[in-house]
N, C-alpha and C positions, 0 to 999 in steps of 0.2 A: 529827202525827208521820208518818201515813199522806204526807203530802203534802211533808215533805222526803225521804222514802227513793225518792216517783216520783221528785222529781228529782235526786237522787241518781245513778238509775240510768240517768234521761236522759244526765246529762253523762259517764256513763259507755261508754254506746253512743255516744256523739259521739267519746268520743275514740278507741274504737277506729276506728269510719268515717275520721275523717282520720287515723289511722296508715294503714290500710289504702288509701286515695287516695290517700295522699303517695308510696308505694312504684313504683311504676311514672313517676312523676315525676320522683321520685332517678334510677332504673333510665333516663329517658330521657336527663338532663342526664349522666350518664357514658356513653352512647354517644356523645354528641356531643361530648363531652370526647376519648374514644378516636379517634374519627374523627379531629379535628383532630391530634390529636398523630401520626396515620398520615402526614401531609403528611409528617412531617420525615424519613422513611426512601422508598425506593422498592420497590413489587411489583406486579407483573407479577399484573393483571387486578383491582388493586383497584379499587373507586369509589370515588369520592368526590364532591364537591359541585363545578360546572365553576368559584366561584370559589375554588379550592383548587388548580387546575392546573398555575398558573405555581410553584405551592410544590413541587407534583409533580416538574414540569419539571426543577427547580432541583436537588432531590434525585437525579435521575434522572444528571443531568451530573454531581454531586458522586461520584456512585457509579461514572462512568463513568470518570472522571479518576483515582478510586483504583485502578478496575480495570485499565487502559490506561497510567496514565503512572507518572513519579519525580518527586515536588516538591520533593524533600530527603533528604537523606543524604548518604554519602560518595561512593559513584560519581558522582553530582549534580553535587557539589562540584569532584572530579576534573575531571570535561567542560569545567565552567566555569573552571577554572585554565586549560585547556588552551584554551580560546578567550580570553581575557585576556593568555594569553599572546605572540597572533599581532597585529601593528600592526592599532588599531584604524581606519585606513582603510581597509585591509581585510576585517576582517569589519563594518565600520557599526555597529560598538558604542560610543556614547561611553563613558569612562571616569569619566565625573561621574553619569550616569544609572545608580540602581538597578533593574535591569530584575531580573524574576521568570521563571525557566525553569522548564523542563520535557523531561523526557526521554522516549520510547518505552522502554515495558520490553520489548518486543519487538525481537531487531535487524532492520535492514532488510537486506536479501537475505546474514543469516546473517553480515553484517559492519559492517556501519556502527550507532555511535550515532546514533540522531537526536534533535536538542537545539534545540530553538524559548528564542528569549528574546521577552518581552512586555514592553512598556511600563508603567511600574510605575500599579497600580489599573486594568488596561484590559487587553480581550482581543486587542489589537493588537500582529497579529508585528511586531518588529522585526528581527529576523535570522531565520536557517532556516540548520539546520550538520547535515554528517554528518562524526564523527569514527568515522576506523578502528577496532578495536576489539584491535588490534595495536599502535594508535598512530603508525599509518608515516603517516596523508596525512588533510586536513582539507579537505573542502570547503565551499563555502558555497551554497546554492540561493538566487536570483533571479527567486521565478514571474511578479514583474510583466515582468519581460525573457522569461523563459522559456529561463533560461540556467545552468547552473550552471560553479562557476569550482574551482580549486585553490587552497586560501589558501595551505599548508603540508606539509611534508615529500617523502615521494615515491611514486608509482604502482607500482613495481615487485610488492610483495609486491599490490596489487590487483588488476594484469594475472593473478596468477596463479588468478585466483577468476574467468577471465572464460571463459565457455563458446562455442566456435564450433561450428554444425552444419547441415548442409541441410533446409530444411524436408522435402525430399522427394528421395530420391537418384535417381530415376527422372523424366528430363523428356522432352515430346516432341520430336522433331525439328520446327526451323523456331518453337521453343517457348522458353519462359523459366522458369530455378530461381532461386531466394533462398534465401539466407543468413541462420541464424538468429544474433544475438549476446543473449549473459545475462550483462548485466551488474549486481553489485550495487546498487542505489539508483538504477537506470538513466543512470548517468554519461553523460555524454558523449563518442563515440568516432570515431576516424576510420578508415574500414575502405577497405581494397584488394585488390580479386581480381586473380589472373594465374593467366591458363589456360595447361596446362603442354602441352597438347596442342593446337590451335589447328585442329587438321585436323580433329577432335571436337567441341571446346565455344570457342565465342568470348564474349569480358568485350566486352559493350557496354555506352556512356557514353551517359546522356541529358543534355538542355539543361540541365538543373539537376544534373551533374556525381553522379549515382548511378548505380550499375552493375550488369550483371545478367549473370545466365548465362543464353549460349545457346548453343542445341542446332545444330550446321552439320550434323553426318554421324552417321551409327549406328554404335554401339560404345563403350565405357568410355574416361572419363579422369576426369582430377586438375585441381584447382584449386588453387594456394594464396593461404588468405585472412590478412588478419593488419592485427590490430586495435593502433591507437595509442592511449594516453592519456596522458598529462603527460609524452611525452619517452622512454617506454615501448613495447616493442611486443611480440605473441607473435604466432604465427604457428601454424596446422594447413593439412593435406593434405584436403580433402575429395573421393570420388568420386562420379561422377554416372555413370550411363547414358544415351544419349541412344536414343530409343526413334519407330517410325514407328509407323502403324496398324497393319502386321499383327503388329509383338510386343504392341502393345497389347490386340491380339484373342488374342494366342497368353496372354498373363498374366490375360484376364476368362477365358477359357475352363479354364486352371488352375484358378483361385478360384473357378468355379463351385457354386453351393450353400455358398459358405462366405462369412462376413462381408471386404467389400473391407479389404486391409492398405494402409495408409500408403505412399505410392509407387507403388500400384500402380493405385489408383481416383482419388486424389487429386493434383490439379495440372495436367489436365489439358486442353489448350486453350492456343490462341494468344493474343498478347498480352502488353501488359506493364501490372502493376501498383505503382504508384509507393510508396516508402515511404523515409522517411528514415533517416542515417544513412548516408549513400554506399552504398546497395543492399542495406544489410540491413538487418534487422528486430531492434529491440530488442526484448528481453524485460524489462522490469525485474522483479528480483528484489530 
């Protein structure tokens, strides 16, 4: 009797032991559970196992794409009406092809949709569109050319969104200013200056047909510049000083002890620096 209640009690101490060894086992195989199912969302500073990355990756763009783009809805839809609706040798849309877009939930420089269409199952643009966000003009972007074109409507209401201004209204004499243009989506523009005072500031042309301001004589004048796009054109007044060394010594010596202001430190020196755009300097917005 004695000798079934030892073993009795053996099997009984046994099976607490492997209760108690199994527990950390369980406890292991749901960490490694947890971990994998961390793959399929993405944060910032998790580990994980390196072949788990590409799962990372994946999560990482999926999260990116909701946070950044429109894959569907009704503005979506919109866009795409409105590009379907412009001859497709135009925008390079076949009408047999189910292409998959995507829109920017951000506009670009505060006015334009931007609207990518992809090749259906592939991440290959086939078009690149900014539609206005007024709906007056439709472009279409070309980065293999490096060209962008007007498919539809009219520039006028965009002209009015275009900004003219001097980098620096203060130039040296025997010296050269530029002109700033902000344009939305960085269109493409064609700009010309005429100097309104010629005994002051002279518009010179380089070989490559861009133009600048320069400084002939000391003393204030006007330029006027004025930007074309599709048929469109606006125009502003901008004034310049044209300045030798001793007002330049008379303006450092003002500003002394105080941070140099814009026009007054900055532009200074002979020379011309080239930049497209017939002489001035895009900004894209």
């Amino acid at each position: 009797m004695k000798k079934w209640k030892l073993m009795a009690a053996r099997l009984v101490t046994l099976s607490v032991l492997a209760a108690v060894l199994a527990v950390p086992v369980c406890a292991g195989a749901a960490e490694i559970r947890k971990a994998d199912s961390a793959t399929t969302t993405y944060k910032d500073g998790a580990v994980v196992p390196s072949a788990k990355a590409a799962a990372v990756r994946k999560a990482a763009q999926d999260k990116a794409l909701s946070d950044y783009y429109i894959t569907s809805g009704k503005k979506l839809e919109k866009a795409v009406a409105r590009l379907l609706y412009i001859n497709p040798e135009e925008t390079g849309l076949d009408p047999q092809v189910d292409y998959s877009y995507r829109m920017d939930k951000a506009l670009t420089g505060d006015y334009f949709y931007h609207v990518k269409a992809f090749l259906p199952g592939t991440s290959e643009a086939a078009g690149d569109f900014l539609l206005a966000k007024d709906d007056s003009c439709v472009f279409r972007r070309i980065p293999k050319e490096n060209r962008t074109e007007l498919l539809d409507g009219t520039t006028e209401k965009l002209l009015e969104k275009v900004e003219i201004y001097p980098a620096y209204r203060k130039i040296p004499l025997d010296g050269v200013g530029k002109v700033l243009i902000r344009v939305p989506g960085s269109i493409p523009y064609n700009l010309a200056l005429t100097s309104l005072n010629e005994n002051t500031l002279r518009i010179d042309t380089d070989d490559k047909g861009q133009q600048w301001v320069y400084g002939v004589a000391r003393g204030k004048a006007d330029i006027l510049a004025e930007v074309e796009i599709g048929g469109f054109t606006t125009s502003k007044t901008l004034n310049f000083t044209v300045m030798d060394e001793r007002d330049q010594a008379r303006e450092e010596n003002r500003s002394s002890g105080w941070p140099i202001g814009i026009g007054i430190g900055f532009g200074w020196g002979h020379g011309r620096h080239h930049h497209g755009h017939g002489g001035g300097v895009v900004i894209g917005i």
